[in-house]
DSSP file (Angstrom, degrees, kcal/mol; ACC not computed):
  #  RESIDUE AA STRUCTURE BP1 BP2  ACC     N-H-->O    O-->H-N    N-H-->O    O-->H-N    TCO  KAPPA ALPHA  PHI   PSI    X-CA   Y-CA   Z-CA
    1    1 A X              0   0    0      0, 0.0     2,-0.6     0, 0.0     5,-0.1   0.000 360.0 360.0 360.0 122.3    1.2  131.9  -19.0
    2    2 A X    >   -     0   0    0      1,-0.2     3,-2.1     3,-0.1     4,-0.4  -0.459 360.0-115.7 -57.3 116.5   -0.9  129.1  -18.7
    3    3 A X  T 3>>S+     0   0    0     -2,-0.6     4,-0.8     1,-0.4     5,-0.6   0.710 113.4  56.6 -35.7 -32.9   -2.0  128.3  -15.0
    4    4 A X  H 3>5S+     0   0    0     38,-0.9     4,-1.8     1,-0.2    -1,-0.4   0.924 103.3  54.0 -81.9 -16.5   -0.4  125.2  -14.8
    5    5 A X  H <>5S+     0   0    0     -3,-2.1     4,-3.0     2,-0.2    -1,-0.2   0.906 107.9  50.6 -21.3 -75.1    2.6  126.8  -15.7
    6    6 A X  H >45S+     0   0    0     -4,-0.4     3,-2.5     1,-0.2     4,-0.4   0.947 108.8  50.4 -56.7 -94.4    2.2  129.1  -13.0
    7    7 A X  H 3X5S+     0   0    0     -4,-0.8     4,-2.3     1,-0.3     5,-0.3   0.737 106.0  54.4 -29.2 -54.2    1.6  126.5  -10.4
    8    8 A X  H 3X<S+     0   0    0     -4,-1.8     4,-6.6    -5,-0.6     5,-0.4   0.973 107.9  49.7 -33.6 -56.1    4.3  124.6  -11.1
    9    9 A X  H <X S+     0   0    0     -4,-3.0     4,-2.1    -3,-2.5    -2,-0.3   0.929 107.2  49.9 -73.3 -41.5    6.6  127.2  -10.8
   10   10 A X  H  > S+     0   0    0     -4,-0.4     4,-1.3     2,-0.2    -1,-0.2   0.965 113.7  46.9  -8.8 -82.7    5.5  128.4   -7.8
   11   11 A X  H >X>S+     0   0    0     -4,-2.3     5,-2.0     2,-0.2     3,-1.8   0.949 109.7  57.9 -44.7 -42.8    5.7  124.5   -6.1
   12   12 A X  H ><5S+     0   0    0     -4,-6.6     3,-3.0    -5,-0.3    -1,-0.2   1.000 104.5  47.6 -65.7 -32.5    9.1  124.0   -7.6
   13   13 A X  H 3<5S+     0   0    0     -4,-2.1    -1,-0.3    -5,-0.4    -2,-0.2   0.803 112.9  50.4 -76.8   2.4   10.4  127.0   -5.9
   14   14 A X  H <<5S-     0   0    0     -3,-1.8    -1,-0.3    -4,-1.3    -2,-0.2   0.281 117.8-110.9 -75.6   2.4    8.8  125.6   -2.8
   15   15 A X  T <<5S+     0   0    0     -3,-3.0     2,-0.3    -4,-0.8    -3,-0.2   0.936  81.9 120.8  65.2  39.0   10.4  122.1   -3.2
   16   16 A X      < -     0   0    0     -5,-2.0    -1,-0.2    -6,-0.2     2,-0.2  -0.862  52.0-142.7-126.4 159.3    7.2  120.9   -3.9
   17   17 A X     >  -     0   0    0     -2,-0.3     4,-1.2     1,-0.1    -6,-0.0  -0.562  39.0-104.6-120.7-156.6    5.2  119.0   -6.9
   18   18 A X  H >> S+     0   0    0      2,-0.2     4,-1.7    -2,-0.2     3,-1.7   0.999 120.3  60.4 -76.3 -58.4    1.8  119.0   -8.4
   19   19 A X  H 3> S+     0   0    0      1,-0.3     4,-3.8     2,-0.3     5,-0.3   0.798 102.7  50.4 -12.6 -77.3    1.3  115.4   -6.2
   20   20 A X  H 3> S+     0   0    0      1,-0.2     4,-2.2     2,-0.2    -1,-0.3   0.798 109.5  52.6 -50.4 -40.4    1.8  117.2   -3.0
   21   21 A X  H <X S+     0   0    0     -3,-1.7     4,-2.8    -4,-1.2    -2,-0.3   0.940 107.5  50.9 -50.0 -66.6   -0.9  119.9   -4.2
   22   22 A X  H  X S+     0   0    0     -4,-1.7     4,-1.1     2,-0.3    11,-0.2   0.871 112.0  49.1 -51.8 -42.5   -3.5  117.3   -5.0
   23   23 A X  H  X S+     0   0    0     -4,-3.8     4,-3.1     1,-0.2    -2,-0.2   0.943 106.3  50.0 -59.8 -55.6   -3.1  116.0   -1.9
   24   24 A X  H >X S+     0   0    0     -4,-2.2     3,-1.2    -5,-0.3     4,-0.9   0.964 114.4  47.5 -47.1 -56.1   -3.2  118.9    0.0
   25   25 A X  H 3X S+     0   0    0     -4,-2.8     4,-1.7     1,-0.2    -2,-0.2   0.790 107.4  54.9 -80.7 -18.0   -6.5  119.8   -1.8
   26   26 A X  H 3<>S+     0   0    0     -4,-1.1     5,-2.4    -5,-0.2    -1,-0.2   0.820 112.2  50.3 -63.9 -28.7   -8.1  116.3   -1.3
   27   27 A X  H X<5S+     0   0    0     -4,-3.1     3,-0.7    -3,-1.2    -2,-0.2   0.932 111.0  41.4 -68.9 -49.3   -7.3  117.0    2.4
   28   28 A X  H 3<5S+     0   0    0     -4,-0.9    -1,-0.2     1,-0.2    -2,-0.2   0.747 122.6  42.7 -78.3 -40.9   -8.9  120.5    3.0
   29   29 A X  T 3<5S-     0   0    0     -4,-1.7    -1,-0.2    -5,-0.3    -2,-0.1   0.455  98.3-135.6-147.0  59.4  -11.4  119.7    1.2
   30   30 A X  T < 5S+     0   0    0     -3,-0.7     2,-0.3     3,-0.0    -3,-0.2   0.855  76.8  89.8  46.3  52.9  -12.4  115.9    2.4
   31   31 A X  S   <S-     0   0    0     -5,-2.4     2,-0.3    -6,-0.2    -2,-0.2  -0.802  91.9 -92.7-179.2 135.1  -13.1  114.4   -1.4
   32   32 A X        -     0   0    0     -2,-0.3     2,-0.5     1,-0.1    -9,-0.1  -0.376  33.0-164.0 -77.4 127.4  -10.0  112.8   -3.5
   33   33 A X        -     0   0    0     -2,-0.3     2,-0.2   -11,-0.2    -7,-0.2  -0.883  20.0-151.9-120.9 115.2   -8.5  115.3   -5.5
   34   34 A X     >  -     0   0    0     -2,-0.5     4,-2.6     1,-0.1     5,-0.1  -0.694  22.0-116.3-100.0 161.8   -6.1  113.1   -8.3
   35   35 A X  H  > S+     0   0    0     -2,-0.2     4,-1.3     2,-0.2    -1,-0.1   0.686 113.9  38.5 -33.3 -50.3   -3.5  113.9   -9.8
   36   36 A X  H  > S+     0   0    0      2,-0.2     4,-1.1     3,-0.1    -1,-0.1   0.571 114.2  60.8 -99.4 -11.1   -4.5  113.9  -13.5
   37   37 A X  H >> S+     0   0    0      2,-0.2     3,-1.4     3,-0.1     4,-1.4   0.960 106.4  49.4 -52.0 -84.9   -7.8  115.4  -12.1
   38   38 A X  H >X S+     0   0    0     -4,-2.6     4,-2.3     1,-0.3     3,-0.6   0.760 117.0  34.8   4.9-101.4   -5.5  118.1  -10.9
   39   39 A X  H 3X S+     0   0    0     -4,-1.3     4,-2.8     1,-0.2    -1,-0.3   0.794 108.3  65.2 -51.0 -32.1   -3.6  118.9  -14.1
   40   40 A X  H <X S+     0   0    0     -3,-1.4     4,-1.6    -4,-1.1    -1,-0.2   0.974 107.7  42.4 -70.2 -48.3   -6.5  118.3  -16.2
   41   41 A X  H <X>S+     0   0    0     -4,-1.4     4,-1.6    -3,-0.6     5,-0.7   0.912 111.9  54.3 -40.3 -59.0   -8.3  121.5  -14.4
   42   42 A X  H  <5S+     0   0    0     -4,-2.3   -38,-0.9     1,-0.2    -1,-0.2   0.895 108.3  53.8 -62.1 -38.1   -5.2  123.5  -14.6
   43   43 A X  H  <5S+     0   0    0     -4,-2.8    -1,-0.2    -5,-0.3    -2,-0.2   0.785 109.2  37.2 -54.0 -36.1   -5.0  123.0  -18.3
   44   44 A X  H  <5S-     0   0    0     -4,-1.6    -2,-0.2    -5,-0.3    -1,-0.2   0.404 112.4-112.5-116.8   7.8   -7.6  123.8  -19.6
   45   45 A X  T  <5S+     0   0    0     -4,-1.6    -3,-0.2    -5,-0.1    -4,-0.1   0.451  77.8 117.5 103.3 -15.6   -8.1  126.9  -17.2
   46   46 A X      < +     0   0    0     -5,-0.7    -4,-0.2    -6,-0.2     2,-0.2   0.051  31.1 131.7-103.2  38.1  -11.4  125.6  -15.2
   47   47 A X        -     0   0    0     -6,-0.6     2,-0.3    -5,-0.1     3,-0.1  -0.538  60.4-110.6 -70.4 148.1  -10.1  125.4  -11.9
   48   48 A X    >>  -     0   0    0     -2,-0.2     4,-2.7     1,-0.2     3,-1.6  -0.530  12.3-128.0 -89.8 153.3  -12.3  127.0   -9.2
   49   49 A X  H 3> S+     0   0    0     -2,-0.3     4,-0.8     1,-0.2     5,-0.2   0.985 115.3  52.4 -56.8 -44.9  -11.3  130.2   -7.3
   50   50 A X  H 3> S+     0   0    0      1,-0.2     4,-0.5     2,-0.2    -1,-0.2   0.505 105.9  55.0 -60.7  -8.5  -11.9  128.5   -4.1
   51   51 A X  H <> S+     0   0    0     -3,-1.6     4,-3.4     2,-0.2     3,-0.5   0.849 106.0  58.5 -97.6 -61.1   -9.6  125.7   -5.4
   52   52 A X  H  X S+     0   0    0     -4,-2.7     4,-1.0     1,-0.2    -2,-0.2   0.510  96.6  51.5 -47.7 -14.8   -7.1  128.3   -5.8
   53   53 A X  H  X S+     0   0    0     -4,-0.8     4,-3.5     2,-0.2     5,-0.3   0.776 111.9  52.6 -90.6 -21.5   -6.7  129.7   -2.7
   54   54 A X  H  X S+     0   0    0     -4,-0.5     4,-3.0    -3,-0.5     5,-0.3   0.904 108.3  45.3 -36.8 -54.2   -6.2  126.3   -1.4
   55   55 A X  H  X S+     0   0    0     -4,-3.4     4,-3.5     1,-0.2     5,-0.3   0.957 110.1  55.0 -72.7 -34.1   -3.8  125.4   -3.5
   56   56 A X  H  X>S+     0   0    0     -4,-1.0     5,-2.0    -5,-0.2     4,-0.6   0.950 108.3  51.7 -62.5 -32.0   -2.0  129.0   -2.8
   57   57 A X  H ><5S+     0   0    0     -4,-3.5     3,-5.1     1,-0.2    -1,-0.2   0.941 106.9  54.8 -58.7 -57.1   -2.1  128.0    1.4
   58   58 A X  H 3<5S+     0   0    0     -4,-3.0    -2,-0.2    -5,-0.3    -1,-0.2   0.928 109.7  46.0 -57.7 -25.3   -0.4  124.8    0.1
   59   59 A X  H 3<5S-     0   0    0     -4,-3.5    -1,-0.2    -5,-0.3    -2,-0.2   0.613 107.3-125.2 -66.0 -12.4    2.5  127.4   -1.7
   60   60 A X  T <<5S+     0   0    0     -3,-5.1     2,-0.2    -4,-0.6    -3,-0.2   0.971  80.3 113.6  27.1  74.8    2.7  129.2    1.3
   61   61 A X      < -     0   0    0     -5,-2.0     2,-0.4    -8,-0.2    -1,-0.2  -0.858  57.1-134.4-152.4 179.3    1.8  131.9   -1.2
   62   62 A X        -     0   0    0     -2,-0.2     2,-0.8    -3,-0.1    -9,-0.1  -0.984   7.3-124.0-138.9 153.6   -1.2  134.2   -1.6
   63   63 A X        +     0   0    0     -2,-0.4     2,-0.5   -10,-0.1   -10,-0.0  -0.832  29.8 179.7-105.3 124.2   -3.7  135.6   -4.1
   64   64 A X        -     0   0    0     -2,-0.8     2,-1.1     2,-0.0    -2,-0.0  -0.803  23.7-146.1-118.5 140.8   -4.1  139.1   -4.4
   65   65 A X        -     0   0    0     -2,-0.5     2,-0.3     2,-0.0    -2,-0.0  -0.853  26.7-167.7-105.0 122.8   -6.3  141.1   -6.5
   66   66 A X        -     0   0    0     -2,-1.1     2,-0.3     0, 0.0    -2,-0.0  -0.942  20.8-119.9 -91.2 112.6   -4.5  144.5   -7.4
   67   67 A X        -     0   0    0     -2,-0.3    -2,-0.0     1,-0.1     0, 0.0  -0.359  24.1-144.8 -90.6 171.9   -5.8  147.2   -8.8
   68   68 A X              0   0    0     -2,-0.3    -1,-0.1     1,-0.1    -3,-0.0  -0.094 360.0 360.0 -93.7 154.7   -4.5  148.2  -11.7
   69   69 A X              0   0    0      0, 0.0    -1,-0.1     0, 0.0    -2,-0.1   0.099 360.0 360.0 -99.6 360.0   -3.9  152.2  -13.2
């Protein structure tokens, strides 16, 4: 599943949108984070990790790395 996929789904089941996510990451981390900025990253897969745990506080969700058998 592509990440933006993912992230979507996540916010909708928070009641939340991609909007509110850009904003939240423009806040945290003081430099304007757009919208299409936002999607453009998530599309094509070059989002940072550090971007991603942001956006996961703004999910009230977390990333966890599991290993695997």
């Amino acid at each position: 599943m592509k990440t933006i996929n993912e992230v979507k789904m996540l916010a909708a089941k928070q009641g939340l949108t991609l909007t509110y996510v850009a904003k939240y990451l423009s806040e945290k981390l003081n430099k304007e984070i757009t919208l299409d900025n936002l999607s453009k990253k998530l599309r094509a897969d070059t989002i940072r990790y550090s971007d991603m745990k942001i956006i996961a506080q703004a999910l009230n969700t977390e990333l966890i790395f599991k290993e695997t058998n």
